[in-house]
C-alpha positions as CSV (number, residue, x, y, z in Angstrom):
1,X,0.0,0.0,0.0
2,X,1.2,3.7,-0.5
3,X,2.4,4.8,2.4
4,X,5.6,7.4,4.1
5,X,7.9,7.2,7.0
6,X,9.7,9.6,8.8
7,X,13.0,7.4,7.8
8,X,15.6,7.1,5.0
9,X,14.5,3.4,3.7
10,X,17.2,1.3,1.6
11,X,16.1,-2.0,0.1
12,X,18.2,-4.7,-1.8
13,X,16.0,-6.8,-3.9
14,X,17.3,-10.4,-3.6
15,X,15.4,-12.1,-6.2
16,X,12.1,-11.0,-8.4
17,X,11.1,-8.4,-10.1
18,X,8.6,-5.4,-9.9
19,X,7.8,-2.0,-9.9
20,X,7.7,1.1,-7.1
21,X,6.6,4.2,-7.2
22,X,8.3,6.9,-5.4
23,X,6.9,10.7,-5.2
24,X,4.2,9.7,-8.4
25,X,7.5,8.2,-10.2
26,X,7.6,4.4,-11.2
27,X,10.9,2.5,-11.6
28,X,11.2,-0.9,-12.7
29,X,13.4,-3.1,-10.4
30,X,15.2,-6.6,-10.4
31,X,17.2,-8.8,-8.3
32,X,20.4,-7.2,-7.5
33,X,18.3,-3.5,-7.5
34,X,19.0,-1.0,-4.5
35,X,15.6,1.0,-3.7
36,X,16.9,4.6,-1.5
37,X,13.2,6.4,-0.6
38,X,14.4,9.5,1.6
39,X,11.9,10.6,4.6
40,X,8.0,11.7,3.8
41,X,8.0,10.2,0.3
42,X,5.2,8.4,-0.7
43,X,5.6,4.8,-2.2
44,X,4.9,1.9,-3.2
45,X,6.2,-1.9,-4.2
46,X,4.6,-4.3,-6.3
47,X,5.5,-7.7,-7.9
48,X,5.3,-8.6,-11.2
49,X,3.0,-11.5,-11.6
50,X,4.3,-14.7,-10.1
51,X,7.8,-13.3,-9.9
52,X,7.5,-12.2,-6.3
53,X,10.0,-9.7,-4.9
54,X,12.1,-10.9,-1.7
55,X,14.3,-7.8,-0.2
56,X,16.4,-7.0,2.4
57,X,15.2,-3.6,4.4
58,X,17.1,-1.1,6.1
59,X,14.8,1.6,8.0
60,X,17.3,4.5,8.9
61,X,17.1,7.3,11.1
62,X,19.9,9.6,10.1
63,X,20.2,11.7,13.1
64,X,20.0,8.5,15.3
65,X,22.8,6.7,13.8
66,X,25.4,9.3,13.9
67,X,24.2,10.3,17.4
68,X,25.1,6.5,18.5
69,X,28.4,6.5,16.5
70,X,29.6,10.0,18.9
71,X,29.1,12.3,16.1
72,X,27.2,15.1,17.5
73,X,27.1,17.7,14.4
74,X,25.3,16.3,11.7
75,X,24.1,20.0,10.3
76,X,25.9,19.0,6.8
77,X,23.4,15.8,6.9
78,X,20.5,17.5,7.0
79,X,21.7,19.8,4.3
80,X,23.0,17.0,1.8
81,X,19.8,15.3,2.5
82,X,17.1,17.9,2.3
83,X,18.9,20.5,-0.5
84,X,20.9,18.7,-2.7
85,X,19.3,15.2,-3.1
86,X,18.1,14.6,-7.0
87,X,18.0,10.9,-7.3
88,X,15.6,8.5,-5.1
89,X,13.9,5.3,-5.6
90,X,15.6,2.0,-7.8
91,X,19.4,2.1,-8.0
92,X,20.8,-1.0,-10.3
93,X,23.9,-1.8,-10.4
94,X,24.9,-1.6,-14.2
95,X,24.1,2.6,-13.8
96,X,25.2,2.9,-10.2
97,X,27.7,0.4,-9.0
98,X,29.1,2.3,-6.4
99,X,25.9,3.4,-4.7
100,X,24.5,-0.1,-4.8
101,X,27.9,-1.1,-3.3
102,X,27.6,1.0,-0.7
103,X,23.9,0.3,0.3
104,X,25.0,-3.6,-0.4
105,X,27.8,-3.0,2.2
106,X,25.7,-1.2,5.1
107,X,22.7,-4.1,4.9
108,X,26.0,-6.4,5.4
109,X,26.9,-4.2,8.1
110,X,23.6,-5.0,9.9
111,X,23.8,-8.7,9.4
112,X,27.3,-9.0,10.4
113,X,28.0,-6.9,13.8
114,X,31.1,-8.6,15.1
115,X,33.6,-5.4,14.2
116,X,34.1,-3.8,17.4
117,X,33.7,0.1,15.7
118,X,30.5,-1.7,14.5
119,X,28.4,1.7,15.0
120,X,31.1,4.1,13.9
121,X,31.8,2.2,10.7
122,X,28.1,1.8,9.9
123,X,27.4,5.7,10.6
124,X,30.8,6.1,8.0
125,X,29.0,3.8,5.1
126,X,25.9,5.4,5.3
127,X,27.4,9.0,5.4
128,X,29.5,7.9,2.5
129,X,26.3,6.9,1.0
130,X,24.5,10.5,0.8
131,X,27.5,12.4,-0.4
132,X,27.9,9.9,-3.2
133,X,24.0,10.4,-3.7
134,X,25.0,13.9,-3.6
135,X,27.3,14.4,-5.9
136,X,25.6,12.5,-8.8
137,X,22.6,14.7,-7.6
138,X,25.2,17.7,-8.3
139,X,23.6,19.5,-12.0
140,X,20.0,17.3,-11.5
141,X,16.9,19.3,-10.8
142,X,16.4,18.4,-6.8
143,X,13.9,16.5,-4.9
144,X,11.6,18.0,-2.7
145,X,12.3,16.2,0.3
146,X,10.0,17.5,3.3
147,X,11.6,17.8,6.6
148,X,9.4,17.4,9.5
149,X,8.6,20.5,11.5
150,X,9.0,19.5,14.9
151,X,12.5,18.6,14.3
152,X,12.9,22.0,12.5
153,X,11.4,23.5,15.3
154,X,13.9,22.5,17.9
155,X,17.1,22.6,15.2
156,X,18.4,25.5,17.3
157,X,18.6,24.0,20.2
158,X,20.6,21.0,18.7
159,X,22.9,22.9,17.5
160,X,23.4,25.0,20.6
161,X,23.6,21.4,22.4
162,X,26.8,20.6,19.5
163,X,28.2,23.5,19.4
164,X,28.8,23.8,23.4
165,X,30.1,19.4,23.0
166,X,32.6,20.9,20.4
167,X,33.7,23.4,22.6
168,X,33.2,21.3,25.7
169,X,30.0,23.5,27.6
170,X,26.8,22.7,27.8
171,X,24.0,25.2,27.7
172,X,21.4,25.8,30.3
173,X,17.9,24.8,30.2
174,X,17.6,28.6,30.3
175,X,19.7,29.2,27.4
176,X,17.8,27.0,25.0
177,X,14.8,28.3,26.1
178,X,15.3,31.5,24.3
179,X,16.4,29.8,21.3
């Protein structure tokens, strides 16, 4: 059924074939595809015939993940993600090896969490993964990913909350009440 999220969604389609629809947009997939739908799209998956789709799902909260990996300042993120993002929904292989790679190498990262810098290297892949989203989203018209408001709302306050780790203070209750 069509539906959103308020997470980035990777799939890797493991065998079948289909079609989704992403923001009104239909893409063919195939096994070996990578499907990247960004937060607040609307979409939708669907089989062809009898050749039924298997995947593999990631559900990602950016934020979240480089939180847990100690990277407090992820200001860039939210810019690479909601201004210069182009390109969403099925990523094959032939035209984007090294994003499929990539997306290949972080559901890998999930199934396999005996590395010991397990959350720092997974918070590395998947930030490796939106700048090279970005820069082949570089001279593209760009997608109108929604951010959600109460997240926008309290943005100032985040970044108070970095910018006193970076420079080891922490603000008052007080002081990001004013913000």
């Amino acid at each position: 059924f069509l539906h959103f999220h308020d997470f980035l969604e990777i799939g890797y389609c493991v065998s079948g074939s289909g079609v989704c629809c992403v923001d009104g947009i239909e893409y063919s997939f195939k096994n070996g595809d990578v499907q990247i739908v960004f937060p607040y799209q609307k979409h939708i998956s669907k089989s062809n015939g009898e050749d039924t789709s298997h995947w593999r799902w990631l559900n990602i909260n950016p934020y979240t993940i480089l939180t847990l990996a100690g990277f407090p300042d992820f200001r860039n993120l939210l810019e690479l993600i909601h201004g210069r993002m182009a390109l969403c929904g099925i990523f094959s292989f032939e035209d984007y090896p090294v994003i499929s790679k990539i997306a290949y190498d972080l559901l890998n990262k999930i199934i396999n969490k005996s590395d010991s810098f397990y959350k720092e290297s997974f918070a590395l892949k998947f930030y490796e993964l939106i700048i090279e989203l970005a820069k082949i989203s570089d001279n593209l018209p760009k997608l109108n990913i929604e951010s959600k408001n109460s997240i926008n709302s309290i943005l100032p306050a985040v970044n108070a909350i970095n910018d006193g780790i970076l420079e080891g203070t922490i603000p008052t209750i007080n002081d990001l009440a004013v913000l």
